[in-house]
Backbone as CSV, one residue per row, in Angstrom:
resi,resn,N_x,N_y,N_z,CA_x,CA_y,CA_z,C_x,C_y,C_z
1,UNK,-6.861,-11.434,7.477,-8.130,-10.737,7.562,-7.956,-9.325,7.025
2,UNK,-8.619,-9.092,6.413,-8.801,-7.210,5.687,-9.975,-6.773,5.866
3,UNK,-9.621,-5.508,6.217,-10.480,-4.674,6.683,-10.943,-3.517,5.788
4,UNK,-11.778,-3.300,5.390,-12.130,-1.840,4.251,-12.617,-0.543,5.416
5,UNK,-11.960,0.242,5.176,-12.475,1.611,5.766,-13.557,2.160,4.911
6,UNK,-14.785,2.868,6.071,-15.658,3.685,5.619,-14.744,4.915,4.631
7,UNK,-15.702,5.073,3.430,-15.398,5.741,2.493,-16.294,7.377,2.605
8,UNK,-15.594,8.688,2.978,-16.557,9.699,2.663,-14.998,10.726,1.359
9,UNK,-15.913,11.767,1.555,-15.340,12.462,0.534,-14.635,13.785,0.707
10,UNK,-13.085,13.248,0.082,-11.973,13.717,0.656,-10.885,15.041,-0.003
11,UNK,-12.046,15.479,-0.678,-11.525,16.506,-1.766,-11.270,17.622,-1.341
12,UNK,-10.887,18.652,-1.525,-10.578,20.180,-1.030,-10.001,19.721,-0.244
13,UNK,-10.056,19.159,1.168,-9.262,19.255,2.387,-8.057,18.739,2.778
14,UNK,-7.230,19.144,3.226,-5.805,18.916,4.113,-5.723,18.212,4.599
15,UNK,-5.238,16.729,4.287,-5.110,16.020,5.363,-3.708,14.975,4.870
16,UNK,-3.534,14.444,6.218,-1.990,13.507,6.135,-2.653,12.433,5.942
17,UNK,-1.867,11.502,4.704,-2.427,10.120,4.618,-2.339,8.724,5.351
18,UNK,-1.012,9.214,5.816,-1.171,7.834,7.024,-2.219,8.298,8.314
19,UNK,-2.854,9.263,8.291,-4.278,9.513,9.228,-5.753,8.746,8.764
20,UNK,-5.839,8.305,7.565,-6.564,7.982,6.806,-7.079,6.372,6.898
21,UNK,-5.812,5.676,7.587,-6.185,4.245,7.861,-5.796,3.703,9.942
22,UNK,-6.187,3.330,10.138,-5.679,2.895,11.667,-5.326,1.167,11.503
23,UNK,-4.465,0.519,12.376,-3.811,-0.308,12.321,-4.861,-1.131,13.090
24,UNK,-5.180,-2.409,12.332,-6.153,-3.246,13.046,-5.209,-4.710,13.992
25,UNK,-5.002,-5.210,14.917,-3.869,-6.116,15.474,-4.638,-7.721,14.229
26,UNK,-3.243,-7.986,13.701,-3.697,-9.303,12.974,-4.626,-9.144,11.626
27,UNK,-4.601,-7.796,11.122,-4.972,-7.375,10.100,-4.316,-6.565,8.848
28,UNK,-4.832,-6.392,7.968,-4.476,-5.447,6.715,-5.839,-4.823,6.635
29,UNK,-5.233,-3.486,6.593,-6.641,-2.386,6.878,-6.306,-1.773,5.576
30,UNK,-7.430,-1.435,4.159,-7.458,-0.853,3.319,-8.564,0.467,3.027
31,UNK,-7.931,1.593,2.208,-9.043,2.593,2.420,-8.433,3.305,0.381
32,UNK,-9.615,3.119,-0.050,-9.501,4.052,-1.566,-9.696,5.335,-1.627
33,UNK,-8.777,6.048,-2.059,-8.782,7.498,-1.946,-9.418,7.813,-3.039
34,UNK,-8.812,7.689,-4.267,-9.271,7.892,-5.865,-9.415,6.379,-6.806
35,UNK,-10.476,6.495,-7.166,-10.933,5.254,-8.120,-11.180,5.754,-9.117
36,UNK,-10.078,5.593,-10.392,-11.363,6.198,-11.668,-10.853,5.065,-12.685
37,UNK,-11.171,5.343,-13.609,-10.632,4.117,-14.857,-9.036,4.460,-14.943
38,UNK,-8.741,5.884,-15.194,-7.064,5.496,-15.312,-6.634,5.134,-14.263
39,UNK,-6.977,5.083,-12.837,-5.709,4.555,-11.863,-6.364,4.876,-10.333
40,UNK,-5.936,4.666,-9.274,-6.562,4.088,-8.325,-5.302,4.791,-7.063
41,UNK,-5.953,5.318,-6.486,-4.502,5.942,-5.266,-5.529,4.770,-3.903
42,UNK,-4.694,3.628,-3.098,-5.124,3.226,-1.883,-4.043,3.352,-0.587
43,UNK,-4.797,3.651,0.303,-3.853,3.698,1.688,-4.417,2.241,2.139
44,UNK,-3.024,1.640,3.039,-3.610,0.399,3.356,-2.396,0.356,5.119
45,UNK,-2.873,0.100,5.939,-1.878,-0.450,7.623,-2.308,-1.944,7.197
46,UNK,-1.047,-2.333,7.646,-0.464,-3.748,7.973,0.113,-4.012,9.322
47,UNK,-1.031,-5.069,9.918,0.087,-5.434,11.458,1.349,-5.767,10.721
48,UNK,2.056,-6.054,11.649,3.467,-6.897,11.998,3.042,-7.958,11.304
49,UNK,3.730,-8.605,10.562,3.587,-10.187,10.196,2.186,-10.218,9.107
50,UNK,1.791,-9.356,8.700,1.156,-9.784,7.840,1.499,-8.909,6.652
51,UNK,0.931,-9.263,5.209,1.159,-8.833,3.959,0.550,-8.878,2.971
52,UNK,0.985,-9.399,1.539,0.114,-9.262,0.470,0.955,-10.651,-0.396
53,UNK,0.276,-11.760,-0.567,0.893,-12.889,-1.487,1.521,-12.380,-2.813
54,UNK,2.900,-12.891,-3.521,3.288,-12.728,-4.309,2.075,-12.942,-5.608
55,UNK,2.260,-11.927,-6.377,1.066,-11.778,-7.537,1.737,-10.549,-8.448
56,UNK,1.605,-10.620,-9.255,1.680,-9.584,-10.904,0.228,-8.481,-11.254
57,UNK,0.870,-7.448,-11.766,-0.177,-6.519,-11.959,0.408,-5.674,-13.750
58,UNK,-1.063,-5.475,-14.303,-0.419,-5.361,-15.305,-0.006,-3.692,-15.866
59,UNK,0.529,-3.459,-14.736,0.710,-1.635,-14.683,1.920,-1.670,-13.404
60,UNK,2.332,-0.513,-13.793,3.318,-0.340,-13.126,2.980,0.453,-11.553
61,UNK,3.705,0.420,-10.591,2.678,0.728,-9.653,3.777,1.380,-8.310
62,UNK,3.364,2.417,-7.320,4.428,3.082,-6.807,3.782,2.905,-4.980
63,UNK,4.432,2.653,-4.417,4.376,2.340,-3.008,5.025,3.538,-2.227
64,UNK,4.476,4.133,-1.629,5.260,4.781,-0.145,4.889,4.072,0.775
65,UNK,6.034,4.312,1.678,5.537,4.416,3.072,5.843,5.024,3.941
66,UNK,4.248,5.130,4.440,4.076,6.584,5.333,4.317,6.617,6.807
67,UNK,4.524,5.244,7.332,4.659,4.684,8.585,5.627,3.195,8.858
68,UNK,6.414,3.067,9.668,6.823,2.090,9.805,7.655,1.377,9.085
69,UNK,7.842,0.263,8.735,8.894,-0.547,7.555,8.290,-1.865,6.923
70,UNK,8.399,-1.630,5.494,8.137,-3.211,4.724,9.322,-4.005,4.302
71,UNK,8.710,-5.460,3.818,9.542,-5.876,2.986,9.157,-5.730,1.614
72,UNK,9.768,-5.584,0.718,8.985,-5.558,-0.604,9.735,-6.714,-1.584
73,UNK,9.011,-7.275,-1.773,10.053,-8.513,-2.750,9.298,-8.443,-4.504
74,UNK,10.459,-8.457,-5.145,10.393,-7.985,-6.845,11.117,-9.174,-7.465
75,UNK,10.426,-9.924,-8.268,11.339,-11.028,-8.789,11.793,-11.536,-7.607
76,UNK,11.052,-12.089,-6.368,11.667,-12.738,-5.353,13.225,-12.032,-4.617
77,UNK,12.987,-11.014,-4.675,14.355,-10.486,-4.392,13.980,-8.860,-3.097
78,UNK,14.227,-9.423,-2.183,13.436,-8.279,-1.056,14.355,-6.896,-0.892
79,UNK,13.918,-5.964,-1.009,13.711,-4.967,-0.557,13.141,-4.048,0.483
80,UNK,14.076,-3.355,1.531,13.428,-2.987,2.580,13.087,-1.669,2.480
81,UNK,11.737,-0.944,2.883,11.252,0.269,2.347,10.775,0.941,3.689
82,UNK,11.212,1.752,4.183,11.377,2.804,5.351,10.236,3.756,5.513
83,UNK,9.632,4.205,6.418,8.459,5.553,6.003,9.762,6.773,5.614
84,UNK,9.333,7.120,4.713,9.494,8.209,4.069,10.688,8.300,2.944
85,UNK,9.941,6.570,2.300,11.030,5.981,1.163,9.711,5.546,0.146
86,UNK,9.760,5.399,-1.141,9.147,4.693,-1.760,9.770,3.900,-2.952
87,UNK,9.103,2.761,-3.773,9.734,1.803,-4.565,8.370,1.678,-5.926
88,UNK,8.509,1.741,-7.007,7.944,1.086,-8.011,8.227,-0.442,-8.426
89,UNK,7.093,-0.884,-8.437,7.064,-2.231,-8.683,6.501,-1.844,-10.285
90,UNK,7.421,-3.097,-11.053,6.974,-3.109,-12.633,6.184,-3.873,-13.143
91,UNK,5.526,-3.579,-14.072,4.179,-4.416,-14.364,4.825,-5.647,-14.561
92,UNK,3.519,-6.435,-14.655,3.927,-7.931,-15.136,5.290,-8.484,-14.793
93,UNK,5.776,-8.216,-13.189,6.615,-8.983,-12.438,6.236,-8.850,-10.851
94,UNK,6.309,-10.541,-10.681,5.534,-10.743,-9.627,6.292,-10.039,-8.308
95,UNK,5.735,-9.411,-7.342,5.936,-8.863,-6.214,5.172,-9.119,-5.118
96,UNK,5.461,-8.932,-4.209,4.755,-8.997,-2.709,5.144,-8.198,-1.683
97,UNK,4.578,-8.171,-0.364,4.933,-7.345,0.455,4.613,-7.900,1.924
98,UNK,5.313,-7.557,2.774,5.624,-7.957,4.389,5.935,-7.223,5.175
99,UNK,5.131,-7.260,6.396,4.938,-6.586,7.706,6.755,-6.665,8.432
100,UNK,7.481,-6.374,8.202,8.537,-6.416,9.400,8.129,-5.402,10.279
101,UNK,7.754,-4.442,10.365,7.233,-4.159,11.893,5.781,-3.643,11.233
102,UNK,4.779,-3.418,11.762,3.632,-2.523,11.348,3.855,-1.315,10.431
103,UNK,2.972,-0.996,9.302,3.506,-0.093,8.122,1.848,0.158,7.605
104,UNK,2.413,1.632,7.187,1.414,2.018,6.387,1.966,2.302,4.690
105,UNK,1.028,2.288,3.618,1.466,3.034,2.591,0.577,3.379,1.757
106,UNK,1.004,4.353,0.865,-0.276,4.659,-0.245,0.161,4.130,-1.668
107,UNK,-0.589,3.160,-1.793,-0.463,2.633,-3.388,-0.806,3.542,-4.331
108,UNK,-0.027,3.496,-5.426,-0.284,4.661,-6.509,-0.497,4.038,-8.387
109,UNK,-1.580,3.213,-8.714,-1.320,2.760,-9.719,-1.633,3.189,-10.805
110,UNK,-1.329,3.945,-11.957,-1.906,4.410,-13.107,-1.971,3.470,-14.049
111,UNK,-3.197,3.192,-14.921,-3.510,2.110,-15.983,-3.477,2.656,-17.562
112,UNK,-1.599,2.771,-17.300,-1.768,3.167,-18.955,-0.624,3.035,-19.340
């Protein structure tokens, strides 16, 4: 189940990004910071045990995390990513991602 956060407008002001999403139990909670044609910044919480199906993107793309711990698997090959670690995933190789304990992160993708 995914959840979209209300969207207002987040410019000028100070704020921490793992404040930006709250952890739903048995969910993936997503929230878009910046949308434009070149590239897209999203914060997203993940319970425990849940994730994102292995899939390809055709840009290269940068993960933190701001809370908690993932798995990150690249070419089927996992990687564990810590809050206050991040990993690039490369275009056009399939990746996915997994709840080992509850996690937040901010996706960072530029389209170019």
């Amino acid at each position: 189940m995914a959840k979209i956060e209300k969207q207002e407008d987040l410019r000028g002001k100070a704020l921490k990004a793992k404040d930006l999403v709250g952890y739903d139990k048995g969910a993936v909670v997503s929230r878009t910071i910046i949308q434009k044609p070149v590239g897209t910044v999203t914060i997203f919480s993940f319970d425990k045990g849940q994730g994102l199906s292995e899939h390809t993107a055709p840009f290269d793309a940068m993960v933190e995390i701001l809370d908690g711990e993932a798995e990150i698997l690249i070419d089927r090959k996992p990687v564990k990513v810590k809050a206050g670690q991040f990993i690039i995933m490369p275009a056009n190789r399939p990746h996915a991602l997994k709840a080992v304990k509850k996690f937040k992160m901010a996706l960072i993708m530029i389209k170019a």
